[in-house]
Backbone bond lengths (Angstrom), bond angles and torsions (degrees), N, CA, C in turn:
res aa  C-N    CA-C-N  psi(-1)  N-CA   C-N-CA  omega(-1)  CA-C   N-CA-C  phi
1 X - - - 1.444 - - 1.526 108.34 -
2 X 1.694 122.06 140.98 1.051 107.20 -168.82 1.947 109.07 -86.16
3 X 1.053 106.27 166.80 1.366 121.15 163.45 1.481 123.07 -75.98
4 X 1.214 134.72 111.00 1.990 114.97 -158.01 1.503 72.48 -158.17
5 X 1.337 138.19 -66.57 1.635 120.07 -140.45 1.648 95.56 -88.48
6 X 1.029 136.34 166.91 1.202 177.32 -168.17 1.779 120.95 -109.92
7 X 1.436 104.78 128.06 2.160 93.60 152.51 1.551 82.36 -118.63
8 X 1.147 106.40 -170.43 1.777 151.24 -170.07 1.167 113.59 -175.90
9 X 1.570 102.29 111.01 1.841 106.36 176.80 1.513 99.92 -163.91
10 X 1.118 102.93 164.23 1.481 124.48 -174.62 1.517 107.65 -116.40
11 X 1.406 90.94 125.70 1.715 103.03 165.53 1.743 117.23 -129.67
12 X 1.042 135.82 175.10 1.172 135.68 126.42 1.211 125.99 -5.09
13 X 1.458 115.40 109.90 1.834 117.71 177.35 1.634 91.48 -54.98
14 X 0.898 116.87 -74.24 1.940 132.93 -164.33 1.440 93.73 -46.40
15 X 1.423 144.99 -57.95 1.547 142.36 -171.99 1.740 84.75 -57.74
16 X 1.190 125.53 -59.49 1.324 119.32 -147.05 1.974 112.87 -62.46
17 X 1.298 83.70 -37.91 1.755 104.37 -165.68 1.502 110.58 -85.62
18 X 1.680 109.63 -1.93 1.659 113.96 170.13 1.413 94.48 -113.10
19 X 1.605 154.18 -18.92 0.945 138.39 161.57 1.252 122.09 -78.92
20 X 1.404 125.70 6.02 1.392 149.00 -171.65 1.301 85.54 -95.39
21 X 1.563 132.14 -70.02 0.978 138.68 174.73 1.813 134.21 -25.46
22 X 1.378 82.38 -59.70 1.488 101.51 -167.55 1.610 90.03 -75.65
23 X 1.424 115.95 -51.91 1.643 108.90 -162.68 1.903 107.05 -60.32
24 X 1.828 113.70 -25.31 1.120 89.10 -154.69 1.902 90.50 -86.19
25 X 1.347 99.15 -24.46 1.771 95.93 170.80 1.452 117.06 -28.54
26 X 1.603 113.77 -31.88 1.706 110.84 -169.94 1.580 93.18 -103.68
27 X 1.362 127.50 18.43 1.488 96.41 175.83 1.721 129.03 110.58
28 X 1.788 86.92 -16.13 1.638 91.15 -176.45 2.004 101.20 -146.65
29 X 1.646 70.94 160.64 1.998 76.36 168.48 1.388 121.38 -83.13
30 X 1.394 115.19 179.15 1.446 115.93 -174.42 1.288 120.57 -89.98
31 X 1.854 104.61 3.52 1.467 108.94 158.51 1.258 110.92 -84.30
32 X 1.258 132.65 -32.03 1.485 140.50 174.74 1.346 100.79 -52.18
33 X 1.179 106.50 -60.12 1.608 99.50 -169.40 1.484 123.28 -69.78
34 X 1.676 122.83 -27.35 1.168 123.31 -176.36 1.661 95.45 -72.79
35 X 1.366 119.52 -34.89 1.593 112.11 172.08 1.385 132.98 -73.95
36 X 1.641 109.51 1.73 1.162 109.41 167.38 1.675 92.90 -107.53
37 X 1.278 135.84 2.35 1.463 116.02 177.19 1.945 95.15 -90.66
38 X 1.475 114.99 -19.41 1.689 100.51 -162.04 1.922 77.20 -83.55
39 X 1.025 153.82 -28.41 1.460 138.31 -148.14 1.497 95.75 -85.74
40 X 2.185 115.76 -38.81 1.236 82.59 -173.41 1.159 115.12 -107.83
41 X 1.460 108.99 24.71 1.947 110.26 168.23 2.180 93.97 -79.33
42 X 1.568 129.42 -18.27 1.104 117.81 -176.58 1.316 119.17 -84.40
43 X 1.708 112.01 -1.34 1.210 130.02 -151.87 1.829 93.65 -118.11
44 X 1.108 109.61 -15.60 1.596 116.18 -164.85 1.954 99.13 -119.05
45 X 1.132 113.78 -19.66 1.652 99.72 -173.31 1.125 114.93 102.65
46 X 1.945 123.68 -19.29 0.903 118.69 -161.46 1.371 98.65 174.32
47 X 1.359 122.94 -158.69 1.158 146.16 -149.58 2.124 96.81 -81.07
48 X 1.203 127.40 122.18 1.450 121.40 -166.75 1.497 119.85 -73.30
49 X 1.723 112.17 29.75 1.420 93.79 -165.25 1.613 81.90 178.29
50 X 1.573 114.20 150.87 1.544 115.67 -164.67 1.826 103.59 -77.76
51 X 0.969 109.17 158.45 1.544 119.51 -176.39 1.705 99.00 -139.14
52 X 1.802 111.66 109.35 1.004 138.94 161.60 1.113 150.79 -174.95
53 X 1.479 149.46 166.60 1.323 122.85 -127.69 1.700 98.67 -93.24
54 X 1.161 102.53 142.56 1.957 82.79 -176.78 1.836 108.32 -62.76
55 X 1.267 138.21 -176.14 1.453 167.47 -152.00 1.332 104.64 -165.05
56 X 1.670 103.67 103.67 1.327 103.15 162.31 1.329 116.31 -111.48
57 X 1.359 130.47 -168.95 1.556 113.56 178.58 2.020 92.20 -114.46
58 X 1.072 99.20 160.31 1.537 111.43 -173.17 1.705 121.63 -51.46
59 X 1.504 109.38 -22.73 1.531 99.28 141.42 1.110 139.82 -79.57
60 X 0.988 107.01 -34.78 2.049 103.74 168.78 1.710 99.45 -58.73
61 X 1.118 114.44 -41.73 1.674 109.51 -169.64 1.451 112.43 -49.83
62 X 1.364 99.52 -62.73 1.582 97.39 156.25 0.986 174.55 38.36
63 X 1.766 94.19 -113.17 1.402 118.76 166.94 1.642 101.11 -94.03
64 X 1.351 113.56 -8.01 1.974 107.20 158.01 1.070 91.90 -49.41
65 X 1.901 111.74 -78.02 1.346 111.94 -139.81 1.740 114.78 -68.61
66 X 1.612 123.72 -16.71 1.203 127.00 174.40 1.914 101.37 -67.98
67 X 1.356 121.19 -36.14 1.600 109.88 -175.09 1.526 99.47 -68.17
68 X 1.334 120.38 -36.24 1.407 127.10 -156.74 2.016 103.13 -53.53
69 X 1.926 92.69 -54.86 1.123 120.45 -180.00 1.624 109.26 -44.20
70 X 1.491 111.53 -50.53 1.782 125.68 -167.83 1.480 86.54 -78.02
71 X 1.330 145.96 -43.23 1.354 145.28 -171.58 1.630 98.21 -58.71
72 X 1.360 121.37 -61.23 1.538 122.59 -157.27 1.605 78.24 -94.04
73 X 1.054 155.43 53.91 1.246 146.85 146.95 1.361 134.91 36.97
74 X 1.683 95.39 18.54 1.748 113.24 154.86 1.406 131.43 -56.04
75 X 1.332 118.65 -14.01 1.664 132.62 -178.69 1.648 98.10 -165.50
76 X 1.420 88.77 146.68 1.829 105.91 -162.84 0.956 77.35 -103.03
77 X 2.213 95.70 151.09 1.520 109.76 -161.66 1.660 77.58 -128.74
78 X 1.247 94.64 176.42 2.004 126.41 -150.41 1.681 88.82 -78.01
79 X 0.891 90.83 179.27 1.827 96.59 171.66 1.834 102.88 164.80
80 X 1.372 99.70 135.02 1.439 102.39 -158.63 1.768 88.91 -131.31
81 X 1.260 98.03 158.20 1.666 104.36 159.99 1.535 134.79 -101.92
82 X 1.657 101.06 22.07 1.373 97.98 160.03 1.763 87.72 168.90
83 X 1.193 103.58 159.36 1.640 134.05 176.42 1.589 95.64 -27.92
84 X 1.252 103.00 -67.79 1.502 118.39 -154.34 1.807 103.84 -64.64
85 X 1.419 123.01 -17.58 1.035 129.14 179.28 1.550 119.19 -82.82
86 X 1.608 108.95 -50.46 1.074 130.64 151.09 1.582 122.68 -25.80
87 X 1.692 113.83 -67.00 1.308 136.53 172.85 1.662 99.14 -46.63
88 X 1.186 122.15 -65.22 1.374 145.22 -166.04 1.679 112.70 -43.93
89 X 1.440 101.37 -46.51 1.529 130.29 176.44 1.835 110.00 -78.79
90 X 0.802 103.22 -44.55 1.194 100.97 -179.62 2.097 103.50 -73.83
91 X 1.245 98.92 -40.33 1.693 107.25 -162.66 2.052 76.26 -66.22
92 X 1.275 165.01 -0.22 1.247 162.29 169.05 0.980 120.72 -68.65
């Protein structure tokens, strides 16, 4: 089948330049691959893979929202000077 139509879209330099990566690791470009994702979303009805929100249980929720907190620098996070200190603190 020939090649004639075209997309145009914008992503992420960084999304683009690690799926560049990963796709050419197997052998192909990221046009190859976006054309093997439209054949097997035509082959599937739809989209090739489930789409939904993850479920965590109320500790993982958590300790998201406590990294989130140490990330935006609402609560100061731990910091050790080596493994064994770390280990040490936690073994408390």
């Amino acid at each position: 089948m020939a090649k004639s139509a075209s997309i145009s879209m914008r992503v992420n330099p960084q999304i683009k330049a690690e799926a560049e990566s990963i796709y050419g690791s197997l052998g192909m470009t990221l046009t190859e691959a976006i054309n093997i994702f439209l054949h097997k979303s035509i082959l599937e009805g739809g989209l090739p893979f489930e789409v939904r929100q993850p479920r965590y249980n109320s500790e993982t929720e958590a300790a998201m929202l406590e990294a989130r907190d140490m990330l935006a620098g609402k609560m100061p996070a731990e910091s050790y000077d080596s493994a064994s200190a770390m280990f040490a603190a936690l073994d408390e």
